[in-house]
C-alpha positions in Angstrom: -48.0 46.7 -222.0 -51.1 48.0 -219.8 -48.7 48.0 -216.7 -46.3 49.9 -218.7 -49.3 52.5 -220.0 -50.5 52.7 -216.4 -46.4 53.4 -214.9 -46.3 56.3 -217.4 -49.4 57.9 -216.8 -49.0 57.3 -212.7 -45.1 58.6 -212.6 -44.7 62.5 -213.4 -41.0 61.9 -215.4 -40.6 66.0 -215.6 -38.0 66.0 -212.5 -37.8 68.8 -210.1 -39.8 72.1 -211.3 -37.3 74.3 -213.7 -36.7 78.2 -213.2 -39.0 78.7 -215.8 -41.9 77.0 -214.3 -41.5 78.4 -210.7 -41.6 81.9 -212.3 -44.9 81.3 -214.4 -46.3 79.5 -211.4 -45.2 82.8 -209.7 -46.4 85.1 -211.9 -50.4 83.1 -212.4 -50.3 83.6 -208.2 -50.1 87.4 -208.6 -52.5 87.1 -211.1 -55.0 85.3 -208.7 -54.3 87.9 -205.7 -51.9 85.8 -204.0 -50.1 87.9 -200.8 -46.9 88.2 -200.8 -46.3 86.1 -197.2 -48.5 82.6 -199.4 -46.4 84.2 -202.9 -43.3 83.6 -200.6 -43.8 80.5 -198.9 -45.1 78.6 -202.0 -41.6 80.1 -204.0 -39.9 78.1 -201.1 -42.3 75.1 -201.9 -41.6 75.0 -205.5 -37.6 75.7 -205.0 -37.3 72.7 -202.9 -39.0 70.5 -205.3 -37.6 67.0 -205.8 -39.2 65.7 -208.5 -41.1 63.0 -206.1 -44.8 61.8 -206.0 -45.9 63.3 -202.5 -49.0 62.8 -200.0 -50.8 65.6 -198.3 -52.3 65.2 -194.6 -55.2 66.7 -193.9 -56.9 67.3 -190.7 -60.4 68.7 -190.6 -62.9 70.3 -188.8 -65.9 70.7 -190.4 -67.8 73.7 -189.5 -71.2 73.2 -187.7 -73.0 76.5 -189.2 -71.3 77.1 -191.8 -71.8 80.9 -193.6 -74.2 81.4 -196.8 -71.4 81.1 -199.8 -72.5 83.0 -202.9 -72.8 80.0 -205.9 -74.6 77.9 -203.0 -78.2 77.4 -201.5 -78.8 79.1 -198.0 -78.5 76.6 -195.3 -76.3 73.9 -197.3 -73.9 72.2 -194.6 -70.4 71.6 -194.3 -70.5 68.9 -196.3 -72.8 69.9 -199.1 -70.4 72.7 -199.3 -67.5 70.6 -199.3 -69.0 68.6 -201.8 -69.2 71.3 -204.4 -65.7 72.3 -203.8 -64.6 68.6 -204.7 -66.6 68.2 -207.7 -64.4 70.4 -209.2 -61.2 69.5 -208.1 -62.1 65.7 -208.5 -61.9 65.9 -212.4 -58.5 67.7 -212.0 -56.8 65.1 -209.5 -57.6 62.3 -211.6 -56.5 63.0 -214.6 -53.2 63.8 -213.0 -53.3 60.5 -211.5 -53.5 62.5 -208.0 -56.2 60.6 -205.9 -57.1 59.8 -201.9 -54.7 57.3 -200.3 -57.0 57.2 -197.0 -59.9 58.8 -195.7 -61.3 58.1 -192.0 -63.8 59.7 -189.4 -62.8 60.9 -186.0 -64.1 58.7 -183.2 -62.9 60.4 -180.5 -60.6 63.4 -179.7 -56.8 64.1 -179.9 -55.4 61.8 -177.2 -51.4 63.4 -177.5 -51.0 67.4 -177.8 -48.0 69.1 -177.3 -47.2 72.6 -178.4 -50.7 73.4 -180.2 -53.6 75.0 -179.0 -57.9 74.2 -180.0 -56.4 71.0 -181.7 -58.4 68.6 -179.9 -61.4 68.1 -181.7 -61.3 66.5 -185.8 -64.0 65.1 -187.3 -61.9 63.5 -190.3 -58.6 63.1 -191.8 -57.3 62.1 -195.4 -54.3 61.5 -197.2 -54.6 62.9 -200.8 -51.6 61.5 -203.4 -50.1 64.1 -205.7 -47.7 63.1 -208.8 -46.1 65.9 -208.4 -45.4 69.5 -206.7 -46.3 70.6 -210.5 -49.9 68.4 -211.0 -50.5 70.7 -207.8 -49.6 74.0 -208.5 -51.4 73.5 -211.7 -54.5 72.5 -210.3 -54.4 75.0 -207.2 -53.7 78.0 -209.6 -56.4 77.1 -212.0 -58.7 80.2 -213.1 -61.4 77.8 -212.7 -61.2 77.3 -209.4 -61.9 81.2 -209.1 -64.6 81.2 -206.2 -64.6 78.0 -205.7 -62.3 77.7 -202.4 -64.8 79.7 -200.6 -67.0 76.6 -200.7 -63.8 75.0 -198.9 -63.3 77.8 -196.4 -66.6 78.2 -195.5 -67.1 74.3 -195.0 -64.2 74.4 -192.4 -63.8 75.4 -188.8 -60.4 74.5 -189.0 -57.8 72.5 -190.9 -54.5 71.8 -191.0 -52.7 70.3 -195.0 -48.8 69.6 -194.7 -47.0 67.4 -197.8 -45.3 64.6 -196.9 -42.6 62.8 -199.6 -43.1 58.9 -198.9 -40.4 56.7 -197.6 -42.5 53.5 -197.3 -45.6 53.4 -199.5 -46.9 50.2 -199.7 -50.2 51.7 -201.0 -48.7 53.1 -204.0 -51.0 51.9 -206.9 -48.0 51.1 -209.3 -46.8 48.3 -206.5 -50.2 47.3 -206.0 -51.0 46.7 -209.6 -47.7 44.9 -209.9 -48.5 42.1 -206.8 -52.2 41.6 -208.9 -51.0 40.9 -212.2 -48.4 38.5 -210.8 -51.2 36.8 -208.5 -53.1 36.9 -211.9 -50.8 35.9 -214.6 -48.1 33.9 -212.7 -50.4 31.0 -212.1 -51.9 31.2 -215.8 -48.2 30.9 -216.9 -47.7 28.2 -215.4 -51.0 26.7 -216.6 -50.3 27.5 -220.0 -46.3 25.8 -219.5 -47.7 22.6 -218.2 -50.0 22.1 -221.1 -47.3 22.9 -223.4 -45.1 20.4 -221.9 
C-alpha cells in the first residue's frame, strides 16, 4: 500500500499539458514580464510536452564577486546567494516530488570542446528530476518567486540548464524503492512461510 501511495505521488498521471494550460501558463508569463523571444520558446516547450518525468542538466559557474542583490547582505558569496534562491524553490520541488538526481564538483576543466566558446571552466554540475513539464512551469511562474531569481543570476557567472526525457534511469526512486522492499520483505516472506509450514 505505501509503494502504491508513494507511485501516485512520484508519477504526474495528467498526460501531456492541454490547450488550456499552455494558454494560462502563457498568459501568467506576460504577467511576470516575460519577452516575447523566452514567451516563444517556452510555448514551444510546453507544445512538445509528453507527459514524461524529465531531468534537467545544469552546468555552473559560480560567480567569484558576485553583485550586492537587494533582499541580501553586502558581500554575501555565490553561494550564500544561491542558497537563498534554493530555500525557496526547495519547498516547491519537493512537494512535487521534483528533487536532485546528482550533484558533483568540478575537479578540473572541460577536457572535450567543440563548437562553444569560454566553456572551459565549471565549478559544479547537477541533475535536478522534474515530474513533469507542468510541476515546472508551475513552480518557475510562481508570483513568489518574484525577485527571487536575481539571487540566482547574480550567484552565476555562467550557466548552461537543458531538459533531458530519460531513456535509462536506474536512479528513478520508484525502481529503487521497489529493489528495497523486495530485499526487505522477500526474505521475511519466506521466514514467515517456513514457520507456517
Amino acid at each position: 500500500m505505501f509503494y502504491l501511495l508513494f507511485c501516485y505521488w512520484y508519477t504526474d498521471f495528467g498526460g501531456p499539458l492541454s490547450a488550456r494550460e499552455i494558454a494560462a501558463f502563457t498568459e501568467q508569463m506576460r504577467a511576470n514580464g516575460a519577452g516575447p523571444a523566452q514567451i516563444a520558446n517556452l510555448q514551444q516547450f510546453m507544445e512538445s510536452d509528453t507527459g514524461r518525468q524529465f531531468v534537467m542538466v545544469n552546468n555552473i559557474d559560480m560567480a567569484e564577486n558576485p553583485p550586492t542583490v537587494a533582499g541580501a547582505e553586502p558581500g554575501e558569496t555565490a553561494g550564500q546567494l544561491m542558497n537563498r534562491y534554493m530555500e525557496h524553490m526547495f519547498p516547491e520541488l519537493f512537494k512535487r516530488a521534483c528533487h536532485p538526481v546528482f550533484t558533483g564538483v568540478a575537479v578540473f576543466n572541460a577536457m572535450d570542446i567543440v563548437g562553444i566558446e569560454g566553456a572551459e571552466r565549471w565549478d559544479t554540475a547537477a541533475l535536478m528530476r522534474y515530474r513533469s513539464r507542468r510541476d515546472l512551469l508551475e513552480i518557475a511562474l510562481n508570483p513568489i518567486f518574484g525577485g527571487k531569481h536575481e539571487f540566482k543570476t547574480a550567484a552565476l557567472d555562467k550557466t548552461i540548464a537543458y531538459p533531458v526525457e530519460t531513456q535509462v534511469y536506474l536512479s528513478d526512486l520508484r525502481f529503487l524503492l521497489a529493489l528495497i522492499l523486495l530485499a526487505v520483505l522477500g526474505p521475511l516472506d519466506l521466514l514467515i512461510y517456513r514457520r507456517r509450514v
